[in-house]
C-alpha positions as CSV (number, residue, x, y, z in Angstrom):
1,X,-20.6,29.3,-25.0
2,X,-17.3,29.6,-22.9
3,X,-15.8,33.1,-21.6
4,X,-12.3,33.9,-21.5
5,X,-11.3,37.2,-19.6
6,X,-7.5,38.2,-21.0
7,X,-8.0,36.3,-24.1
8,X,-6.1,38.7,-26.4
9,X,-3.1,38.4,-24.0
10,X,-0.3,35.7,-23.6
11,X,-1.8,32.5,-22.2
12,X,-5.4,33.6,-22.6
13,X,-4.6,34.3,-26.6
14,X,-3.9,30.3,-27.2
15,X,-6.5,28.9,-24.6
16,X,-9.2,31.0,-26.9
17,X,-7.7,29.9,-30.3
18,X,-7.9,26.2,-28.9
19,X,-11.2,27.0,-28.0
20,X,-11.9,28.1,-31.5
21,X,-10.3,25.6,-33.4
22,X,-12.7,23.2,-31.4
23,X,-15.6,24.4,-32.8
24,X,-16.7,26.2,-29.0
25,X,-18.3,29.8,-29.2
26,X,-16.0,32.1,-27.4
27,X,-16.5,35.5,-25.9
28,X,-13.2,37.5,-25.4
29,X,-13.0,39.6,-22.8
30,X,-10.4,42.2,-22.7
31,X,-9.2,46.0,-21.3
32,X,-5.9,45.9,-23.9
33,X,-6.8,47.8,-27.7
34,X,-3.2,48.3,-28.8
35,X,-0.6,47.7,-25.9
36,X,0.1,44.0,-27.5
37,X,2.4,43.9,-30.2
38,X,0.9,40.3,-31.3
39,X,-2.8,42.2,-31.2
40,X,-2.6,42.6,-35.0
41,X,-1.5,39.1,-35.4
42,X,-4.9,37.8,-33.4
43,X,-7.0,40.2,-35.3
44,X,-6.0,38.9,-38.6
45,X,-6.2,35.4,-37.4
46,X,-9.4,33.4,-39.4
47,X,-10.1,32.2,-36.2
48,X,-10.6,35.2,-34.2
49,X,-13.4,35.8,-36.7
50,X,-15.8,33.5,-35.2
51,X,-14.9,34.8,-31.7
52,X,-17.4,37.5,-29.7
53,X,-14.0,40.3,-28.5
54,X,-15.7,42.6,-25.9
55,X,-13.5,45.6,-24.6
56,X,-13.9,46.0,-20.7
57,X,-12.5,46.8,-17.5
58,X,-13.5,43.9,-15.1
59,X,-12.9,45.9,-11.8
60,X,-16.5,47.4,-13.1
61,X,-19.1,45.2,-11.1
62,X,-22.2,46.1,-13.0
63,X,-19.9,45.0,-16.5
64,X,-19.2,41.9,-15.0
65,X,-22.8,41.0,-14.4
66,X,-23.7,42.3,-17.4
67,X,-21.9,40.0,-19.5
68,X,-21.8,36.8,-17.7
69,X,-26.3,37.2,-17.6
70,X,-26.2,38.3,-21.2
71,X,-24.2,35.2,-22.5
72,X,-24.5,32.6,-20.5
73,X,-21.5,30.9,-20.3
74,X,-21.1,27.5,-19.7
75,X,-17.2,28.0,-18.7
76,X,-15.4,31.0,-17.8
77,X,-11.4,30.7,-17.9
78,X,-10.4,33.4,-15.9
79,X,-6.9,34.1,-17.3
80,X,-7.3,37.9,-17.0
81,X,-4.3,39.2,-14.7
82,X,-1.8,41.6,-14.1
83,X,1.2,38.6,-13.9
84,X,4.8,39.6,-13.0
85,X,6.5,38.3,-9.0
86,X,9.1,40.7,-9.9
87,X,7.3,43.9,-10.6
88,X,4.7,43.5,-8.4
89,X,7.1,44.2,-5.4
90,X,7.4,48.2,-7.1
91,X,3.5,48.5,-7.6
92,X,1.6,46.1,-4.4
93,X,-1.5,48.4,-4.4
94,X,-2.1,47.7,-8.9
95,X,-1.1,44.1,-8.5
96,X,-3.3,43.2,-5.4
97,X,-6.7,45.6,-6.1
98,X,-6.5,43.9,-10.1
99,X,-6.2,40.5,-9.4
100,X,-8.4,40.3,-6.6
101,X,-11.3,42.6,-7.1
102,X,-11.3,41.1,-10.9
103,X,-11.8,37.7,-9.6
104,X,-14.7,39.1,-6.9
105,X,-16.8,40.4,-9.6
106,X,-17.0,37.1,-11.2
107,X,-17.4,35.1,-8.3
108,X,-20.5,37.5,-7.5
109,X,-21.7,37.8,-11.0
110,X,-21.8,34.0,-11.3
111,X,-23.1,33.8,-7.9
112,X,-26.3,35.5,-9.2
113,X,-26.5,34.0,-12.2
114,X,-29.2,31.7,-13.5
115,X,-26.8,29.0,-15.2
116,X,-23.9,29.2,-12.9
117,X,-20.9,28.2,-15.2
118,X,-17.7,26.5,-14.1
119,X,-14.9,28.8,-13.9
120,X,-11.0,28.3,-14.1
121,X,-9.0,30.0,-12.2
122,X,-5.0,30.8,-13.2
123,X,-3.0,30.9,-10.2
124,X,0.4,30.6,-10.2
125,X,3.7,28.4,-9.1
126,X,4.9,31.6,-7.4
127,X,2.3,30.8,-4.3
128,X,4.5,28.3,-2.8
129,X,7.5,30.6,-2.2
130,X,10.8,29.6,-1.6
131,X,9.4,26.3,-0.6
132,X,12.4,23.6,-2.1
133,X,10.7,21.7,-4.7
134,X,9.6,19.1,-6.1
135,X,6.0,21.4,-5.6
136,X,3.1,19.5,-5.1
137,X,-1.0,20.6,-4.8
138,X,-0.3,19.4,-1.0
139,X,2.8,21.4,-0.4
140,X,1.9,24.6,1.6
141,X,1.7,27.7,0.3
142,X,4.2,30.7,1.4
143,X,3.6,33.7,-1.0
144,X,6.5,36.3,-0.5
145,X,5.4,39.0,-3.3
146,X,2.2,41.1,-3.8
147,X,1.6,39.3,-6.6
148,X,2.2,35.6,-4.9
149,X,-0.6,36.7,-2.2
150,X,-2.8,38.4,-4.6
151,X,-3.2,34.7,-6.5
152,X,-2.9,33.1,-3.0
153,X,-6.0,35.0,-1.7
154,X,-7.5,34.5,-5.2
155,X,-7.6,30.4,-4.2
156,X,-9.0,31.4,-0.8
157,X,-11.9,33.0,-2.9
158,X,-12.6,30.6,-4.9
159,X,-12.7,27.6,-1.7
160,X,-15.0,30.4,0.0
161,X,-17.7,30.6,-2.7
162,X,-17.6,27.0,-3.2
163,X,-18.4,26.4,0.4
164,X,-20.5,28.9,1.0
165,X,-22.6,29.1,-2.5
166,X,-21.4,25.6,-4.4
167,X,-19.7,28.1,-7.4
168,X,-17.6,24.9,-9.0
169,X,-14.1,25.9,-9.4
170,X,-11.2,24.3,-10.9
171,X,-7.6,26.1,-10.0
172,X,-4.5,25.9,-11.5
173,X,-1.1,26.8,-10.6
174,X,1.1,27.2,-13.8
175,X,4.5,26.8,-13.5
176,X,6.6,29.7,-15.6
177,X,4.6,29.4,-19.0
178,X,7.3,30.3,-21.7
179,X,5.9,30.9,-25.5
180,X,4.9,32.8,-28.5
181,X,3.6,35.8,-27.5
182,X,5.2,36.1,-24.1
183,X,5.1,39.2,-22.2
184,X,8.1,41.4,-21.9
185,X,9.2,40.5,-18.2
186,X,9.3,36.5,-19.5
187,X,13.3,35.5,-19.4
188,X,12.9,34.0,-22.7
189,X,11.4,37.0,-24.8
190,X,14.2,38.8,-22.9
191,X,17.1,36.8,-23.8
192,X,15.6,36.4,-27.2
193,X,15.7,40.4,-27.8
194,X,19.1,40.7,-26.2
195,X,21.0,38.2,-28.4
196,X,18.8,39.7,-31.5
197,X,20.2,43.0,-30.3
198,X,23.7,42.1,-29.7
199,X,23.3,42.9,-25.6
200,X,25.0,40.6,-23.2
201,X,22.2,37.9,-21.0
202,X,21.2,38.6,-17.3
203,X,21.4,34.9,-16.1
204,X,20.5,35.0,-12.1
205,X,21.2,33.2,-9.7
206,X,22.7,32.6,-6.1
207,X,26.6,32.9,-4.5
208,X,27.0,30.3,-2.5
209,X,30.4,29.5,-0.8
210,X,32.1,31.6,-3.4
211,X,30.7,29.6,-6.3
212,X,27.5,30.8,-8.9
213,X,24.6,28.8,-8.9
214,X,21.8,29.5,-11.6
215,X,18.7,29.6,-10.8
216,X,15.8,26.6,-11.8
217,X,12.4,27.1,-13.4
218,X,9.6,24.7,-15.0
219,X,9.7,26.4,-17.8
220,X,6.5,24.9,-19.6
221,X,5.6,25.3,-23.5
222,X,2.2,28.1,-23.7
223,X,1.0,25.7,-26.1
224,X,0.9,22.8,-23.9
225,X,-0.8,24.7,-20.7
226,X,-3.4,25.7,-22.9
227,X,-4.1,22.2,-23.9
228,X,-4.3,21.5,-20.2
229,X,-6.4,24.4,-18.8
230,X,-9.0,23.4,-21.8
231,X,-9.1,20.1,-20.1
232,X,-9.4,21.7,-16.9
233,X,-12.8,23.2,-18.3
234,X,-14.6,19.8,-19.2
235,X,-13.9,18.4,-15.2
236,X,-16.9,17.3,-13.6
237,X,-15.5,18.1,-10.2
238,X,-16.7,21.0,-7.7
239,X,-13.6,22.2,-6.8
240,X,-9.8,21.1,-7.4
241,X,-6.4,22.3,-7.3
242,X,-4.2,21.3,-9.9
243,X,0.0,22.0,-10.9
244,X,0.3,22.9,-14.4
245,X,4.1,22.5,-15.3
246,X,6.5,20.2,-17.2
247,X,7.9,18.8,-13.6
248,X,11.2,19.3,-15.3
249,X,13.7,21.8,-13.7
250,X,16.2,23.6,-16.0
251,X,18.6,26.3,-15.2
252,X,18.0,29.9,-16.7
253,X,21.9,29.2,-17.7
254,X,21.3,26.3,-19.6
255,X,17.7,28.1,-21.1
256,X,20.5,31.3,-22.1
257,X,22.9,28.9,-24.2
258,X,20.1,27.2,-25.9
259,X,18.3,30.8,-26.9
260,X,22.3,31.8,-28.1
261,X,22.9,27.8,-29.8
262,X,19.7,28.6,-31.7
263,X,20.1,31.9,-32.7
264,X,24.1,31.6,-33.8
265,X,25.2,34.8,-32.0
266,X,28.0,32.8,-30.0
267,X,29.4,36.2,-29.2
268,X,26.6,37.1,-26.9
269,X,28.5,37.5,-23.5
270,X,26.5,35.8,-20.3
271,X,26.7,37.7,-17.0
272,X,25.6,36.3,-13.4
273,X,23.4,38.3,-10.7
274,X,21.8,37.9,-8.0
275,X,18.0,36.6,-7.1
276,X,16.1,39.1,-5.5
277,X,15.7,37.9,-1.7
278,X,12.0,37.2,-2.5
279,X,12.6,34.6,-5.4
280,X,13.2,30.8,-4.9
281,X,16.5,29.9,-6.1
282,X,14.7,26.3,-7.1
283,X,11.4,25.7,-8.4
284,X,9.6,22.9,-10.3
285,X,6.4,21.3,-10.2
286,X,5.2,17.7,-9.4
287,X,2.4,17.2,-11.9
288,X,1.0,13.6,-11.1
289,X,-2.1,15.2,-10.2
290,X,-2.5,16.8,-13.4
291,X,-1.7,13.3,-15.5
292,X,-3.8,11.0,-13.3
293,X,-7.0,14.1,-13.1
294,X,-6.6,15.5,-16.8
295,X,-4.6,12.9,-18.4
296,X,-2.6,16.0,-19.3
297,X,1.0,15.4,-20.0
298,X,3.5,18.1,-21.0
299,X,4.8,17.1,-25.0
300,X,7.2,20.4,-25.8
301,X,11.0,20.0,-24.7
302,X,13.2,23.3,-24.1
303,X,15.2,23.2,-27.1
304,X,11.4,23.0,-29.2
305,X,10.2,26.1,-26.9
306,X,12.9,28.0,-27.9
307,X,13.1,27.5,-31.3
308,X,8.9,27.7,-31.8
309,X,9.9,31.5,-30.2
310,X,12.6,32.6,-32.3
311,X,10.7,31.1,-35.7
312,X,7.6,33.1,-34.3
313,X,9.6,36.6,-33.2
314,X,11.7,36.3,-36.6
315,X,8.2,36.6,-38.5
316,X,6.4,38.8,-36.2
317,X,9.5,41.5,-36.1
């Protein structure tokens, strides 16, 4: 049986399906009822009906253990998370007691445990900072965001229990995962909405000796990363770190004519802004690691992540 925590949300939503459409027993574990819009979608999915969904706060110790004892899971994918670099610079305290205390109750409760299952850990790109890519597992980490050190410190917690109590744990740093059933701070879902709406596109970016330069992200199909982190799941190794991202970089400008190209709004007007001073103006993974380790290799171009999104928003709306 395998456990994933946030499995009705965005990445955890397609890692369970995959799970499921593998013939694995899954347990969902989730706090959201009705704050997804794609919650109906999942519900009514004949795959969902094989899978255990468990309603739960995972900040509550005593829940944690009691679930992990009761079902024994052979592999917990801990994609549960409160996930935005941006917003968590307006909210540190939310960001940093979530993600961390989340992560410490399973660490404990499979600490205790009588099988001790393997769990996989979502980190994030965002932990290396402004750190000019390409980013590597070797590069060193610089969080500069509540939410960048609350992942950060989530790796340091997961070494610790390894060393200290041999909990096997796989970590992986996804590099901006882009998709159906993205959350509302993704820049896809929001340039998708916009041209849908007839607003004008937010590309940001740096000016630099008087001239506009977009910003870069490894924009990496959902679909994909799911494949990868189910991969991560059937290592045999103690503890690794492992890049999850295309290894591609493409500008958020290029990403906003493709999202307009597809839709056939060419009226949609493109405005520049600037980066906050905590976001990298570049960023892109190396992924050898993940291709020599997992044998995992990123299949979904831009152009075919954006139009799997639009086809999926057009018949979800």
């Amino acid at each position: 049986m395998e456990l994933v925590t946030g499995g009705l949300g965005f990445i955890g939503s397609h890692v369970a399906e995959k799970l499921i459409q593998r013939g694995r027993d899954v347990v969902i574990i989730d706090k959201k009822k009705t704050q997804e819009s794609f919650l109906s979608e999942l519900k009514s999915s004949p795959m969902f009906e094989t899978a255990k969904i468990i309603y739960g706060d995972l900040r509550e110790r005593q829940f944690v253990e009691k679930i992990i004892n009761e079902y024994e899971p052979s592999t917990i994918y801990h994609l549960a998370a409160l996930a935005s670099h941006r917003l968590s610079i307006e909210d540190p305290h939310l960001y940093i007691e979530q993600n961390t205390i989340t992560l410490l109750n399973i660490l404990e409760a499979v600490r205790k445990s009588k099988n001790n299952p393997n769990i996989i850990f979502s980190s994030s790109s965002s932990i290396y900072g402004n750190t000019p890519p390409p980013l590597s597992e070797n590069t060193q980490p610089n969080p500069t965001g509540p939410y960048a050190l609350s992942k950060y410190f989530g790796e340091r917690l997961c070494r610790l229990y390894n060393e200290l109590y041999g909990v096997s744990t796989i970590i992986l740093r996804y590099f901006n995962v882009v998709g159906e059933r993205c959350r509302g701070n993704i820049v896809l879902k929001i340039f998708v909405d916009n041209v849908l709406e007839g607003k004008p596109l937010l590309v940001n970016g740096r000016w630099i000796d008087g001239r506009f330069e977009p910003a870069t992200r490894d924009f990496t199909y959902v679909g994909d990363i799911a494949e990868g982190t189910i991969m991560a799941g059937e290592l045999k190794s103690q503890f690794d770190i492992i890049n999850l991202g295309a290894g591609r970089p493409t500008s958020v400008l290029e990403l906003a004519k493709t999202v307009i190209d597809e839709i056939g709004n060419n009226k949609t007007e493109i405005l520049f802004a600037e980066l906050a001073p905590h976001e990298a103006l570049h960023s892109y993974s190396d992924n050898t690691k993940a291709r020599k380790i997992l044998n995992w290799e990123p299949k979904t171009d831009i152009r075919t992540i954006v139009k799997k999104y639009i086809e999926w928003r057009l018949k979800s709306s």
